[in-house]
C-alpha positions, 0 to 999 in steps of 0.5 A: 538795744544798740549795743557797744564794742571796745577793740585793741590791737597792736600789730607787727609787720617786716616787709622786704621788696624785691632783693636778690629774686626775693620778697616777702611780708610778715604780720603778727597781730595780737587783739582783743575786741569785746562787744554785748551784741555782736554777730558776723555770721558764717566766714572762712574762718568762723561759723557763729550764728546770730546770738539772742540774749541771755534773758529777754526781760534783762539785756545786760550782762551780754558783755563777752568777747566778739564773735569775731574775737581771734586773738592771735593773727599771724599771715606771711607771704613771699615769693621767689624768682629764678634768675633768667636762663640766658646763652651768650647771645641773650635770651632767645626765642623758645628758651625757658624765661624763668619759673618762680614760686609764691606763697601765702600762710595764715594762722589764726586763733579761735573766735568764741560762740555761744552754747544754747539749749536745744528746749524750752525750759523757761517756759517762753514758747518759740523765739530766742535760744536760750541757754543752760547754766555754766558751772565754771570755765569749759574750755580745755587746754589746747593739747586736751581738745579734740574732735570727741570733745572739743570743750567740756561738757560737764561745765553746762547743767540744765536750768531750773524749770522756767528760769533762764541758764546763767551761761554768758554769751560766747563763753566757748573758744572755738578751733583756730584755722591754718592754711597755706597756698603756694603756687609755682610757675614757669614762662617761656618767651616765644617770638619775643613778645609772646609768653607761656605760663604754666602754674601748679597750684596748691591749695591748703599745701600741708593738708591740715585739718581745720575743723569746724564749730563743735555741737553747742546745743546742750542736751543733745547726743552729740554736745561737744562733739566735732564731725565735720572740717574745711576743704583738704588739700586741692591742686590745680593746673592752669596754662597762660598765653599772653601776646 
């Protein structure tokens, strides 16, 4: 089973170079990438596991969105830098040189992943997950997902004893992830060719909750549910000497 994949894309992108102390770059990506086989594994941004086909006498019928499959992509960075601080005679040994603050920002769409029971119910022994029946479209409106429940549950029925569910791979688009960086720092020049560099760093500056996959295994008590997220906001200090 070699499986295949189909992938489109249009990106846009706006990009200035250094002017009036300032830079910065801006893509937007919209995308679509279908596959019967794929299967990343855990990243930054997604947590898929590796997916077993629906029915191990039938490998068609797998063909659903990429595991990889975020559909809206949008990163923006810049970065700002103060004019130097300089007296009549120039800058001079000790003064402040300048300070400047960077920024990076990513948004990114939900991949898909898979529901799976958590039984044997084709009566197959130990081996491939296999999956529950899917009754309609389980995914909520995005003002209607929550951690309590993340899709809905209601849309998954168990199988007939020994017959495999009808649920399709990837059906379930899973929460997006949004972060933003920013880093400020100042440099004083000492004895004319030596620097200081003090930095403040920011990790995930706004704070905000990116959850991780909900429970996908149907029949347990917690199916749909979220509990846990990626790393809250982080700060750091780090000092630079360059001679």
């Amino acid at each position: 089973f070699d499986g295949r994949s189909i992938y489109h894309a249009v990106t846009l992108k706006a990009e200035q170079r250094l002017h009036r102390n300032t830079t910065y770059a801006v893509s937007y990506t919209l995308s679509s990438s279908t596959d019967d086989a794929s299967s990343p594994g855990a990243t930054e941004s997604e947590a898929n596991v590796p997916q077993d086909v629906r029915n191990i006498f039938d490998e068609s019928g797998e063909w659903a969105a990429s595991s990889f499959d975020h559909r809206h992509l949008f990163v923006a960075s810049g970065s700002y830098q103060l004019p130097f601080f300089q007296g009549a005679g120039g800058l001079k040994e000790g003064v402040l040189a300048g300070w400047r603050v960077n920024a990076v920002f990513f948004a990114q769409a939900g991949a898909p992943f898979t529901v799976n029971l958590g039984v044997d119910q084709a009566n197959i022994g130990s081996g491939p997950a296999q999956r529950p029946d899917q009754l309609r479209d389980p995914n909520l409106p995005s003002g209607e997902r929550r951690p309590e429940q993340w899709f809905e549950t209601s849309a998954f029925a168990l199988p007939a004893l020994y017959m495999f569910g009808s649920a399709p791979r990837n059906s379930v688009i899973g929460p997006g992830f949004t972060n933003l960086d920013l880093v400020v720092a100042k440099t004083w020049t000492l004895l004319r060719t030596r620097q200081l560099e003090l930095r403040w760093e920011i990790f995930n500056a706004l704070n905000t909750t990116n959850f991780d996959l909900p429970n996908r295994i149907f029949g347990t008590a917690n199916f749909g549910r979220i509990f846990s997220a990626k790393s809250p906001r982080e700060m750091q200090l780090g000092a630079k000497f360059s001679f």
